[in-house]
C-alpha positions as CSV (number, residue, x, y, z in Angstrom):
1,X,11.3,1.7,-23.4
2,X,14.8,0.5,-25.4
3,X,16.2,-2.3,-23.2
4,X,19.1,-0.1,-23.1
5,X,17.4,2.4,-20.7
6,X,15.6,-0.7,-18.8
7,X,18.9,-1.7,-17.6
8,X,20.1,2.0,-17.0
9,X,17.4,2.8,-14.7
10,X,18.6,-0.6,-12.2
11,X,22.2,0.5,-12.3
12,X,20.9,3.7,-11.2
13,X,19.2,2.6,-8.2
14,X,21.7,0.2,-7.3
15,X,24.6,3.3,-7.2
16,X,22.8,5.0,-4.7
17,X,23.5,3.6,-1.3
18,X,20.3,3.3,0.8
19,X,21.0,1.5,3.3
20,X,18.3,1.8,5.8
21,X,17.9,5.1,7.3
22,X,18.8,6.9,3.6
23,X,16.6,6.3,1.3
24,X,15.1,9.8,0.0
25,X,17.9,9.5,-2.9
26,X,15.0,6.7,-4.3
27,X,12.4,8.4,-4.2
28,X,13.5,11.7,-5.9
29,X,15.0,9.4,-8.4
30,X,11.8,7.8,-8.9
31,X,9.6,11.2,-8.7
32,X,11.6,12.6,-11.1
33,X,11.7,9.8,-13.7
34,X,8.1,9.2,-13.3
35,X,6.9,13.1,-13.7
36,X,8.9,13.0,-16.8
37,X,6.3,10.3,-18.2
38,X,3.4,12.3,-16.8
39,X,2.7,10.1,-13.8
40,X,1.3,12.1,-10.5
41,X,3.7,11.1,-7.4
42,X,3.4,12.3,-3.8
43,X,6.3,12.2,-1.1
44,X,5.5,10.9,2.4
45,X,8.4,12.2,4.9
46,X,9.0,9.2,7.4
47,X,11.9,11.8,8.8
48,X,14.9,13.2,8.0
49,X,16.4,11.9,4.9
50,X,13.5,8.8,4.5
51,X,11.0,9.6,2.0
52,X,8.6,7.3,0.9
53,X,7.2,7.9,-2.5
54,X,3.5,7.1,-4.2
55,X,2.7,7.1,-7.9
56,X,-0.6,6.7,-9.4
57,X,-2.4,5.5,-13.3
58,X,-5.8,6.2,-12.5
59,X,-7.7,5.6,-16.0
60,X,-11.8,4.8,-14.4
61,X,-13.4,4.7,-11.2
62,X,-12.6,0.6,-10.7
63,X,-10.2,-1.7,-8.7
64,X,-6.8,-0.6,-8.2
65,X,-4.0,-3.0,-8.4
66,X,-1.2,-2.1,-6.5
67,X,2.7,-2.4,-7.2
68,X,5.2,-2.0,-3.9
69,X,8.6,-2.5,-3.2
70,X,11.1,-0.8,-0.7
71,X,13.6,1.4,-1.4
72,X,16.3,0.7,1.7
73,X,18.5,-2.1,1.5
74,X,20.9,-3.9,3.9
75,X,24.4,-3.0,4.8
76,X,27.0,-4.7,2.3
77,X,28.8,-6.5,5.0
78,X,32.5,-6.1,3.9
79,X,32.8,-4.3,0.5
80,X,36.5,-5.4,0.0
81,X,35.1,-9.1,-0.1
82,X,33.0,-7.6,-3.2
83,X,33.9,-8.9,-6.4
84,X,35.0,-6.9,-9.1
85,X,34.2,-4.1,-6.6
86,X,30.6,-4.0,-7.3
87,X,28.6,-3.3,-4.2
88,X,27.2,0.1,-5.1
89,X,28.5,-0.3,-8.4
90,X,27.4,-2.6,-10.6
91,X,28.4,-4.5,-13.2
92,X,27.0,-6.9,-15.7
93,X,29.2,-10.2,-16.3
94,X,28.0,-13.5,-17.9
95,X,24.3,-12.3,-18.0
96,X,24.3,-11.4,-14.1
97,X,24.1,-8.0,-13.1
98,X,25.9,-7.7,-9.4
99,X,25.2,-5.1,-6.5
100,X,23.9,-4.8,-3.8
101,X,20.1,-5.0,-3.9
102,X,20.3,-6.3,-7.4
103,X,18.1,-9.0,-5.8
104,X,16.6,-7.7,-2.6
105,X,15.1,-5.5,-4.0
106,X,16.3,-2.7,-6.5
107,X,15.5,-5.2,-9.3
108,X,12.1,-5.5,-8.1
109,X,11.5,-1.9,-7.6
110,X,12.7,-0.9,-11.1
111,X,10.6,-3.3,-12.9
112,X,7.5,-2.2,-11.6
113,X,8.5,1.5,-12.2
114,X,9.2,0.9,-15.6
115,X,6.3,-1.2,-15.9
116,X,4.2,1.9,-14.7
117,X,6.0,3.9,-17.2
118,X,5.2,1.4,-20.3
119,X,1.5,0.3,-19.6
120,X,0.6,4.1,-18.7
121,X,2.1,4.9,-22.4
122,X,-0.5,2.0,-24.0
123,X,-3.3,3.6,-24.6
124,X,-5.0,0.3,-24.7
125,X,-4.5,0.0,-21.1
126,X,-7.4,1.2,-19.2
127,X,-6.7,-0.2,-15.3
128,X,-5.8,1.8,-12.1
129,X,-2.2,1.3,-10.6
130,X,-0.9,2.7,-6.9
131,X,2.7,2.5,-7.0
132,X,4.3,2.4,-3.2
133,X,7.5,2.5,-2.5
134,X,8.7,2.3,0.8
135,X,11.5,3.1,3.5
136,X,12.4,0.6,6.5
137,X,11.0,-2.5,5.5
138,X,14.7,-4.3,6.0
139,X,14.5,-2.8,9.7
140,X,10.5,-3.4,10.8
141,X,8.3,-2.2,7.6
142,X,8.5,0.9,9.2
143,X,6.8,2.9,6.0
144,X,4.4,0.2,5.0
145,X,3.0,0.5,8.9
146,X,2.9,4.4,8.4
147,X,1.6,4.4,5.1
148,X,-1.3,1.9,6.2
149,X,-2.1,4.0,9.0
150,X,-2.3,7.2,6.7
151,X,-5.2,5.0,4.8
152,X,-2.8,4.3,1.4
153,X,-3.7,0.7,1.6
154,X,-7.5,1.0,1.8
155,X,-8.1,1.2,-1.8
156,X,-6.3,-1.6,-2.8
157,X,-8.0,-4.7,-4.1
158,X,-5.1,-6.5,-4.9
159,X,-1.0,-6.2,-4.3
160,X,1.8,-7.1,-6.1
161,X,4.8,-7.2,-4.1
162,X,8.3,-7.5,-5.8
163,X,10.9,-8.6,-3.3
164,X,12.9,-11.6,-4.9
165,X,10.5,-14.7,-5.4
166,X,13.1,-16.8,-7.6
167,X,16.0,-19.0,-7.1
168,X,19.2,-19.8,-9.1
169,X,18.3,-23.0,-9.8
170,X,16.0,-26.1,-9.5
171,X,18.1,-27.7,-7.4
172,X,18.1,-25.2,-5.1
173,X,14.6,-24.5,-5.3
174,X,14.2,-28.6,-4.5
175,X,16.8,-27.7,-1.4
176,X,14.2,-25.2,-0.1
177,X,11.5,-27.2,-0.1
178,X,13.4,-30.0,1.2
179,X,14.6,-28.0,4.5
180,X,11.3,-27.0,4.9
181,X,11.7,-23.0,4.0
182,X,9.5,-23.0,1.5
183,X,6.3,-25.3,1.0
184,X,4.8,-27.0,-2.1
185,X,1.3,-28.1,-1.5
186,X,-1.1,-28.7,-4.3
187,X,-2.8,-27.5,-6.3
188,X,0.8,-26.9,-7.5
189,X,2.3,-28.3,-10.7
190,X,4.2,-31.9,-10.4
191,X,7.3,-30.1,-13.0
192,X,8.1,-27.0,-12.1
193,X,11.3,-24.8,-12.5
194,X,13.3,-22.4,-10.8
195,X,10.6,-19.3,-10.9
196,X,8.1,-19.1,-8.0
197,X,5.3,-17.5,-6.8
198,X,4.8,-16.7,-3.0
199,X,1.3,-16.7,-2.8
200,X,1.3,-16.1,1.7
201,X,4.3,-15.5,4.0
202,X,4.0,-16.0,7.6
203,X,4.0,-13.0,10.0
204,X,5.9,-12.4,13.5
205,X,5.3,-11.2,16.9
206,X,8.6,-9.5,18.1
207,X,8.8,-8.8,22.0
208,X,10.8,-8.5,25.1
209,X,9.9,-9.5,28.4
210,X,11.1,-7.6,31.4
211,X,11.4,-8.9,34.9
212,X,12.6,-6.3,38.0
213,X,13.7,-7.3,41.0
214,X,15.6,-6.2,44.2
215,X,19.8,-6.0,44.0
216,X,21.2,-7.5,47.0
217,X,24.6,-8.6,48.2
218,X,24.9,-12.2,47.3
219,X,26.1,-13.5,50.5
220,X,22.4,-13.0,51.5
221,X,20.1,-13.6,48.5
222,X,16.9,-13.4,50.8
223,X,17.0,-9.8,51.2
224,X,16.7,-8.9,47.6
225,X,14.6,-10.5,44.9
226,X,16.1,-12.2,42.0
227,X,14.7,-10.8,39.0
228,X,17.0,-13.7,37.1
229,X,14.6,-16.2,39.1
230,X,11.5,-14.8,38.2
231,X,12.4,-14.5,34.2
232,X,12.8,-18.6,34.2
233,X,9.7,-18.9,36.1
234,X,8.2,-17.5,33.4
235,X,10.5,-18.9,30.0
236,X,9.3,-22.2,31.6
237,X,5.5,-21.4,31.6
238,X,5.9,-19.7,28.4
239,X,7.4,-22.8,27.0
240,X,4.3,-25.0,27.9
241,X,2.2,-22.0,26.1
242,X,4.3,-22.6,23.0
243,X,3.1,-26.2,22.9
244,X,-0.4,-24.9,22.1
245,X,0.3,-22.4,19.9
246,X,1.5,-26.0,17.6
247,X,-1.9,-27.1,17.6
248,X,-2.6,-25.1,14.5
249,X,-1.4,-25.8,11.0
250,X,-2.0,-23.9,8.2
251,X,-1.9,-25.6,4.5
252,X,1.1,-23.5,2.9
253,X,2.6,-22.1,5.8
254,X,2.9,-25.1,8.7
255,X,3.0,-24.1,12.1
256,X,3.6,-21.4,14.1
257,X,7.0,-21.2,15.5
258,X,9.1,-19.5,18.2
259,X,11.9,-19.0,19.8
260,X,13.7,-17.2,22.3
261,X,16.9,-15.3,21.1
262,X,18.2,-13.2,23.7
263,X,18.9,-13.9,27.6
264,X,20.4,-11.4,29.6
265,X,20.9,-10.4,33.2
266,X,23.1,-9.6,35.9
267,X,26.4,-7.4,35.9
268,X,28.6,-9.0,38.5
269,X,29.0,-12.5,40.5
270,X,28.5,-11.1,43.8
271,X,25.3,-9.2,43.4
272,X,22.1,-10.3,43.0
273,X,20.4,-9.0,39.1
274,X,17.6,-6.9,40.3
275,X,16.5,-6.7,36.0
276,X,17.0,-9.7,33.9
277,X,15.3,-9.8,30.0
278,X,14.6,-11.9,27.2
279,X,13.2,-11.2,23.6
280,X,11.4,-13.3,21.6
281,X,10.0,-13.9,18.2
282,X,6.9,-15.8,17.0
283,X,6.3,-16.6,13.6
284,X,2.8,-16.5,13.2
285,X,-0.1,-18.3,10.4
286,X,-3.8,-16.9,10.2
287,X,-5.4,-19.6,12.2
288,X,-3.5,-18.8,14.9
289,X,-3.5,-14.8,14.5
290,X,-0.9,-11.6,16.2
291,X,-3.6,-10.1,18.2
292,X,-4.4,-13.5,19.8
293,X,-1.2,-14.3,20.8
294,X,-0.3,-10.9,22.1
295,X,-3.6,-11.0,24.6
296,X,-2.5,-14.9,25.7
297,X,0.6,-13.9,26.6
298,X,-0.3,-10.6,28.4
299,X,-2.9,-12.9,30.5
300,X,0.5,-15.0,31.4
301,X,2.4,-12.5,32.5
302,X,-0.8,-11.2,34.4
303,X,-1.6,-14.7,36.1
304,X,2.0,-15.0,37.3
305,X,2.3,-11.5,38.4
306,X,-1.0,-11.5,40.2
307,X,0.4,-14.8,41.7
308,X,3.6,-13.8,43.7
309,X,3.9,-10.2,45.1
310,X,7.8,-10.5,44.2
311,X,7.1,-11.2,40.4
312,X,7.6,-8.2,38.6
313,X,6.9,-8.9,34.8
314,X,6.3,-6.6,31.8
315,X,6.0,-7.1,28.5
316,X,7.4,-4.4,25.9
317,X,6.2,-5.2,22.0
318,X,8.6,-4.1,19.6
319,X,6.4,-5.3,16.4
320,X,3.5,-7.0,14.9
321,X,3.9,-8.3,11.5
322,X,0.2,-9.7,10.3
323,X,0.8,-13.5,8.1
324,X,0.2,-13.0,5.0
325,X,-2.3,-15.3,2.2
326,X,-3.9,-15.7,-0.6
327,X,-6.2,-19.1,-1.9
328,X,-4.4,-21.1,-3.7
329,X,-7.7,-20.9,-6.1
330,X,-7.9,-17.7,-6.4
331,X,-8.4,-16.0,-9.9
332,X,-5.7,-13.3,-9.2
333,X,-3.2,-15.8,-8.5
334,X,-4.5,-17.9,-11.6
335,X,-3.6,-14.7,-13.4
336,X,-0.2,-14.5,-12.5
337,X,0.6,-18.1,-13.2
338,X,-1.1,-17.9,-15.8
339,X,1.7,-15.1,-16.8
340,X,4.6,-16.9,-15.9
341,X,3.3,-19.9,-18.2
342,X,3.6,-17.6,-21.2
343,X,6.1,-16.0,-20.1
344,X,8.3,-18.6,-19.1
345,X,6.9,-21.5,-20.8
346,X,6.4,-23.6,-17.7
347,X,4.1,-23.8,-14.6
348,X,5.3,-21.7,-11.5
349,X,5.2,-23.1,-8.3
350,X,2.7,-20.8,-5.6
351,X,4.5,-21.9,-2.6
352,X,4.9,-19.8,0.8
353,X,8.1,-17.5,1.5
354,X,10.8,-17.7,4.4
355,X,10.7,-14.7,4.9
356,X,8.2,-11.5,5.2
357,X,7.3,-8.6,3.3
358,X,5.7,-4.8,3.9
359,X,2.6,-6.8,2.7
360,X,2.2,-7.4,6.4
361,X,1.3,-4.1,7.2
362,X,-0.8,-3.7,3.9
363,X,-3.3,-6.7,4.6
364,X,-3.5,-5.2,8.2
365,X,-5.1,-2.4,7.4
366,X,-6.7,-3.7,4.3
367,X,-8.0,-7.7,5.4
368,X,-9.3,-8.3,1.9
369,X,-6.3,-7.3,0.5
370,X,-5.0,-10.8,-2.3
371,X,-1.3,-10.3,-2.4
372,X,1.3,-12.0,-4.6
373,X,4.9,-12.1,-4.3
374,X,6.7,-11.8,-7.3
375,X,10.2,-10.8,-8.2
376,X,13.4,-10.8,-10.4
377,X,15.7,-11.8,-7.3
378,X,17.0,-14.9,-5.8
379,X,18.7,-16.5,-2.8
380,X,21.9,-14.3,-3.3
381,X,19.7,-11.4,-1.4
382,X,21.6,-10.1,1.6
383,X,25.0,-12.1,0.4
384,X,28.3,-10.8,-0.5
385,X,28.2,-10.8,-4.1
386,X,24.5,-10.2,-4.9
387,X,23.0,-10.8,-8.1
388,X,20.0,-10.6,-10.4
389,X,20.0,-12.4,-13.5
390,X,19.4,-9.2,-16.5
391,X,17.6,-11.9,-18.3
392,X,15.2,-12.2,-15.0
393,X,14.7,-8.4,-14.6
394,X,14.0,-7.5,-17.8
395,X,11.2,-10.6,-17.9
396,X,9.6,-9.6,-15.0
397,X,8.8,-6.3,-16.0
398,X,7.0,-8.2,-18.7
399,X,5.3,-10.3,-16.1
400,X,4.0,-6.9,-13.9
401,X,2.2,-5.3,-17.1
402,X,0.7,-8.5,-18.5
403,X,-0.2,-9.4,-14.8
404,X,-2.0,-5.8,-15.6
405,X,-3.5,-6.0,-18.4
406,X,-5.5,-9.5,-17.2
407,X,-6.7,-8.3,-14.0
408,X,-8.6,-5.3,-15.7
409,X,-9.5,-7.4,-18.7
């Protein structure tokens, strides 16, 4: 494919506004342009307007190496603060190509459709590829979990996932590792530059907890139960469960972390709350895994409950994102280092992400699943003004088919 038509295909994507909740525009852009190379998709509604979309090489009866990004992206903030008006728009100045989801993760996305396209047009190329592209990851994963509960990951004996992996600089990738966001451990190389691999990502445990009470004039609190009360009763006891959940460490990702976000309760000074809530989210590592934490924390609520017959907790789990990793050893992330050495001429850092991917849902369903993370994009993701470098996209679709071509060497 002319580089011409490599850089068409992005500025396609990027013109059509999927922000979450309207993303079937991608994946009838993508069905089409891949049945016009002879490549077999299927659709997969999620609902109205949010299709997710699968294409398949399929050239033995081996592995299949899988290529995924999402389709949605996030809301553009304030367009007017958009330079040179380019948020579903975009324009190419001083070798950066601006829009949004240039970085996070149209860029991503269109490399590894185009490098379905090329490497199923090289006859030398005998491998199996599932391309999955997905709706709702920015807003829960929400077609990676229904596409691993439809079976679409079990096949899969490795995943290449291409949300943004880069950053705009050395210096900045230095800043990162410095704050603590992303971490180098060894093996890694001692001179590195600014393109990265994210070899594991942590996962999350999202959830609210509910406690109901009694409403009761507050001139006489002892007729009602304060459901305010009993919500710090147990933020303090969760706290001291926190502390254990520190006693874990993995080697790329640290600890497990968590924090409350959101307190509420009560509508009025004179009334006692008879509902108060707080939501919380967990960042979560392997050693220390989702399910586990969800059943500690249900026995919490349980032990207090049981307790006090005024102690009315509940627990409502709004998602389970499974940590994500892959040995620092291992051959298929050898292979993509490997890459980015010839590629780019200089070792990559394999280092663990901020933040997490649809992989979650994948390695779920599929536990001996390797996953890489491996993208054209940047820290501009999710910014006013986001970017991609051209020089960066059109690489990486070099990276995905000689990434390829070694695993089914």
């Amino acid at each position: 494919m002319e580089k011409n038509e490599r850089l068409e295909i992005l500025d396609d994507l990027i013109k059509l506004n999927t922000v979450n909740g309207n993303e079937e525009v991608v994946a009838n852009y993508l069905k089409d342009l891949f049945e016009k190379h002879n490549i077999q998709t299927e659709l997969v509604e999620y609902d109205k307007g949010r299709v997710n979309l699968i294409a398949t090489v399929k050239n033995s009866d081996g592995p299949i190496l899988g290529f995924t990004g999402h389709e949605d992206v996030v809301a553009p903030v304030d367009e007017s603060k958009w330079n040179y008006n380019a948020a579903f728009n975009p324009k190419h100045i001083d070798g950066k190509i601006f829009g949004r989801g240039t970085s996070d993760m149209k860029g991503g996305l269109a490399g590894m459709a185009i490098s379905l396209i090329e490497l199923n047009e090289d006859d030398s190329f005998k491998g199996n590829i599932k391309f999955i592209a997905t709706v709702g990851e920015e807003m829960g994963e929400l077609g990676a979990k229904q596409l691993s509960d439809a079976g679409y990951a079990n096949d899969l004996s490795a995943l290449i996932v291409g949300e943004p992996s880069n950053s705009t600089s050395k210096l900045v990738t230095d800043k990162l590792a410095g704050s603590g966001l992303i971490r180098i451990t060894q093996p890694n190389p001692s001179e590195y530059g600014r393109h990265s691999i994210f070899c594991a990502h942590k996962g999350s445990v999202t959830y609210k907890i509910i406690s109901r009470g009694k409403a009761a004039h507050s001139s006489m609190p002892e007729v009602g139960i304060n459901a305010l009360d009993n919500l710090i009763t147990y933020y303090n006891k969760q706290n001291e469960y926190f502390t254990k959940l520190t006693s874990a460490d993995d080697d790329v990702l640290g600890k497990t972390k968590a924090s409350v976000t959101v307190f509420k309760s009560g509508d009025q000074e004179n009334t006692i709350p008879d509902y108060a809530e707080m939501k919380v989210k967990i960042r979560t590592i392997p050693e220390y895994n989702n399910d586990k934490i969800i059943a500690e924390l249900n026995d919490l609520i349980k032990e207090l409950n049981d307790a006090d017959p005024k102690m009315s907790l509940e627990m409502d789990l709004e998602s389970s994102n499974w940590p994500v990793k892959t040995d620092l050893n291992s051959k298929f992330l050898q292979m993509a280092r490997d890459t980015y050495k010839e590629v780019w001429t200089q070792d990559a850092l394999a280092v663990g992400a901020p933040g997490g991917t649809d992989a979650s849902q994948f390695v779920e369903a599929n536990n001996d699943l390797e996953v890489i993370v491996a993208g054209p994009g940047n820290e501009s993701a999710h910014q006013i003004n986001e970017f991609v470098f051209e020089d960066d996209y059109l690489k990486y679709i070099d990276i995905y088919k000689l990434i390829a071509k070694k695993y089914f060497a």
